[in-house]
N, C-alpha and C positions, 0 to 999 in steps of 0.2 A: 849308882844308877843315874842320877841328878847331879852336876857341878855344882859348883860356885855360882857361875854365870847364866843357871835353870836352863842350860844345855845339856842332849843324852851326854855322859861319859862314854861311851861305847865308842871305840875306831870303828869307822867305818870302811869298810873294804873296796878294793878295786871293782868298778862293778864289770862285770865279763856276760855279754848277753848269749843265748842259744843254747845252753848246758841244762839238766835236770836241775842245778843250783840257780836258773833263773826266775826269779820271781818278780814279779811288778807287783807293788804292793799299790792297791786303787781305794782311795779314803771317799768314802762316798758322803754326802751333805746331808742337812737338817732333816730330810725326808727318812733315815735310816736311823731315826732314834726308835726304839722299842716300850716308851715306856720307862716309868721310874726303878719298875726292874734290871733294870739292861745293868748289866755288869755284878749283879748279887752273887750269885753262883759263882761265879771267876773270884769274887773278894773273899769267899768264904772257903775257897777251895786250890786255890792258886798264888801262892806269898809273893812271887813275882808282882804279877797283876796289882795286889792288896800294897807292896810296898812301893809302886806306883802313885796310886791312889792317893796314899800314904802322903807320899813329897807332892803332892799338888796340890793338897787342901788348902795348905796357905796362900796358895797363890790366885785360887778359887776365890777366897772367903775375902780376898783385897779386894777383890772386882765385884762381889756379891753378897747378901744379907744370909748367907746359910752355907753350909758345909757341905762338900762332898757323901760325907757319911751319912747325910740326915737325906740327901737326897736316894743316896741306896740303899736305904733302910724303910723309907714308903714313906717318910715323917713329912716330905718336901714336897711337892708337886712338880710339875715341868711347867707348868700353864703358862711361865713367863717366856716370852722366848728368848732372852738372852741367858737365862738360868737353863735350858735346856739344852740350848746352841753350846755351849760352856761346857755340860756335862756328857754330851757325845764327845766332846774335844776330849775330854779326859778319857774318858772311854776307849778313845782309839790311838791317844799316847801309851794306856795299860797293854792293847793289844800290842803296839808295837815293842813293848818293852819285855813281851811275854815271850814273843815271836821270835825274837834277837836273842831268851834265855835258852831257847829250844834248838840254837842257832840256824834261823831262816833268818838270811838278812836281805834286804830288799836289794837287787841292782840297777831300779830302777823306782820313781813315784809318778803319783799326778793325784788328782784330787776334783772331787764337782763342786763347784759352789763353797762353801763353809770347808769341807774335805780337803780343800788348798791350804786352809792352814795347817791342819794334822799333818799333810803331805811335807808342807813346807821344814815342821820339825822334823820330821824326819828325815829331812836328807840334811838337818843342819843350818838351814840359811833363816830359821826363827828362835830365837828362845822364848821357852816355855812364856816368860811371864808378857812380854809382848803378844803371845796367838793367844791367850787369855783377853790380853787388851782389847785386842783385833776383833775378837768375839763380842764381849761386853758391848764394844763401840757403835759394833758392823746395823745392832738393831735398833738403836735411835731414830734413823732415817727412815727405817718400815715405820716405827710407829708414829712419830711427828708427820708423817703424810697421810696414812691412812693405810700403808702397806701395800707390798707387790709392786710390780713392774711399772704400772701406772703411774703411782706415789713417786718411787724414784726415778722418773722421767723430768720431774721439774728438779730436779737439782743435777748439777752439772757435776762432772767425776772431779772437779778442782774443789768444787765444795765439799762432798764427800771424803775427799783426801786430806783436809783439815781434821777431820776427826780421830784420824790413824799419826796424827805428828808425834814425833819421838821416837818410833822405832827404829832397832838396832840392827837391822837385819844382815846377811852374811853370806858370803858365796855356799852354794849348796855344794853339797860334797859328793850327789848323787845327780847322776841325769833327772830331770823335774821337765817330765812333760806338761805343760799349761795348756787348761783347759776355757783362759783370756786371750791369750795374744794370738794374732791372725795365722805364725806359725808356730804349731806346740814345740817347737824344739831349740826355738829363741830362749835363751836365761833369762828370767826376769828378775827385774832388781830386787822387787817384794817389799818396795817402799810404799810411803800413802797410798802413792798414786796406782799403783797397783795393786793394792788392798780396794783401793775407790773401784776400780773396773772390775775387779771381782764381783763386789757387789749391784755393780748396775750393768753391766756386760749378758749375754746371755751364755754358759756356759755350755763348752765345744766338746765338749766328753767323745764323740764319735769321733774327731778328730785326733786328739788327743790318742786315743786309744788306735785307730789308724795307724799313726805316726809310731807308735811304739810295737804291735804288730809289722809293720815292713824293717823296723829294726832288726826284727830278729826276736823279738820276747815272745815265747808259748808259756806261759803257766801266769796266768795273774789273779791276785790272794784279795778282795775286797776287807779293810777294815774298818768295819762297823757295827753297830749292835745287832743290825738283819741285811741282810742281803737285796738292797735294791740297783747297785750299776751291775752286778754280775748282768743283767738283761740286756743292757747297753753294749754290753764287752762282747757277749753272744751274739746280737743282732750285727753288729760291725765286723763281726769272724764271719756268720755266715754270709755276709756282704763284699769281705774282700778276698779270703782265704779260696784256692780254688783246687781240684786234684790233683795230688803229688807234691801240696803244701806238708812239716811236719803238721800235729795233730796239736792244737791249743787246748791248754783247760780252763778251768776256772772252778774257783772255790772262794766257799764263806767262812767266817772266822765264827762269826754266831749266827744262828738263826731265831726268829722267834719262836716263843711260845717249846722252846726245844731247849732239852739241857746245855747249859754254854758249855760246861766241861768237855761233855759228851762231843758237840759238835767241835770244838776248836781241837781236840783229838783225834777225830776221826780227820780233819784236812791234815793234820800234823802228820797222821799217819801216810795221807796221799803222797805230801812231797816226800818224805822220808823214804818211800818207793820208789818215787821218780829219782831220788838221791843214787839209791841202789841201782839203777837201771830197771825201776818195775814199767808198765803203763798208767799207772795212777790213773788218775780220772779225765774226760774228756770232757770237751766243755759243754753244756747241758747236761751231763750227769752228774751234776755235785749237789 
């Protein structure tokens, strides 16, 4: 599942937009964690998922005082926010590694906020133990200032990019809409420096998601522990899409408060229709 190099092993495919097999997989940020719950269900019941989990701990436990396990077990709290920031990261590598067993493979990403890095491994252009780094590092800056937008207005994205040095990052192997750079369909390198503007940038999600809509993408799959950009994706469909567009969807991987199995099933089953030629679901009905 895991290299050598804490890259997916997984080829990755040609990505081909406009088919039933299209899917834009949208990693959503820190606002989409659920709770130290998030991901129990899926570990208890899904060996994919759990053999994920599995190969991250250590990579977790380098950057952090506690284990993956102890946080899905209730023993851990989230209260830190680098420890939670972290553990939605893990979270939506298991979805991706679920998603890809089930064979949904993304033909496209993008990601809000913190969601950029999940995004980023997933098309390949981070490894694992670096978007761990990235995570750890990203919440220094909130808390040394006092946090939020305010705080990271007195430090400049050149300083902020001192704290992301070292990373090994790699051409993406997927189209990687960014929801930093002025146009989402520029490659970004996903060095410091663009780790830095992540963090102090205001994230372009309507764009982003724009830009992959006029592509040609209709079905895009949120991964994260609840479902908060599906709002975003819908608001920007019914904003640009107009009659005698095809028909977009969207769907969640989990929701809260809702059986994960349950739910990450029931979408599994959606595209699996759309696979077939069904109409699956349209977007505000999922």
């Amino acid at each position: 599942m895991i290299g050598p190099d804490h890259r997916p092993r997984a080829a990755m495919p040609e990505p081909v937009a406009g088919g039933p097999s299209d899917v834009v997989f949208v990693y959503s940020g820190h606002g989409s964690r659920s709770g130290s719950a998030m991901g129990r269900r899926l570990l208890a019941t899904e060996p994919v998922f759990a053999d994920a989990i599995e190969d991250l701990d250590a990579i977790f436990q380098w950057e952090h005082d506690c284990s993956l396990r102890e946080i899905f077990a209730g023993r851990r709290g989230l209260d830190d926010l680098a420890v939670g920031q972290s553990a939605l990261l893990a979270v939506q590598v298991g979805l991706t590694a679920l998603w890809r067993a089930h064979g949904v493979e993304p033909t496209a990403v993008l990601g809000q906020s913190t969601g950029e890095v999940a995004a980023a491994v997933a098309a390949g252009a981070l490894n694992l133990t670096d978007a761990f780094r990235i995570m750890a590092r990203r919440t220094g800056p909130l808390a040394s200032t006092g946090g939020g937008a305010v705080g990271l207005a007195e430090l400049t994205e050149g300083e902020l990019a001192t704290r992301f040095a070292g990373l090994r990052p790699a051409p993406p192997r997927l189209p990687f809409y960014s929801t930093v750079l002025a146009d989402p369909r520029e490659r970004p390198d996903f060095d410091p420096g663009y780790w830095a503007a992540n963090l102090r940038r205001p994230a372009r999600l309507p764009q982003a998601i724009g830009a992959a809509l006029a592509d040609g993408h209709t079905t895009f799959l949120e991964i994260s522990a609840r479902p908060v950009a599906i709002s975003a994706v819908e608001q920007t469909i019914a904003e640009i899409t107009t009659a005698g567009c095809p028909p977009v969807r969207t769907l969640p991987s989990l929701r809260r408060d809702q059986d994960e199995q349950v739910t990450f099933r029931s979408s599994l089953a959606v595209l699996h229709a759309l696979a077939g030629g069904g109409s699956g679901t349209e977007a505000g009905a999922a």
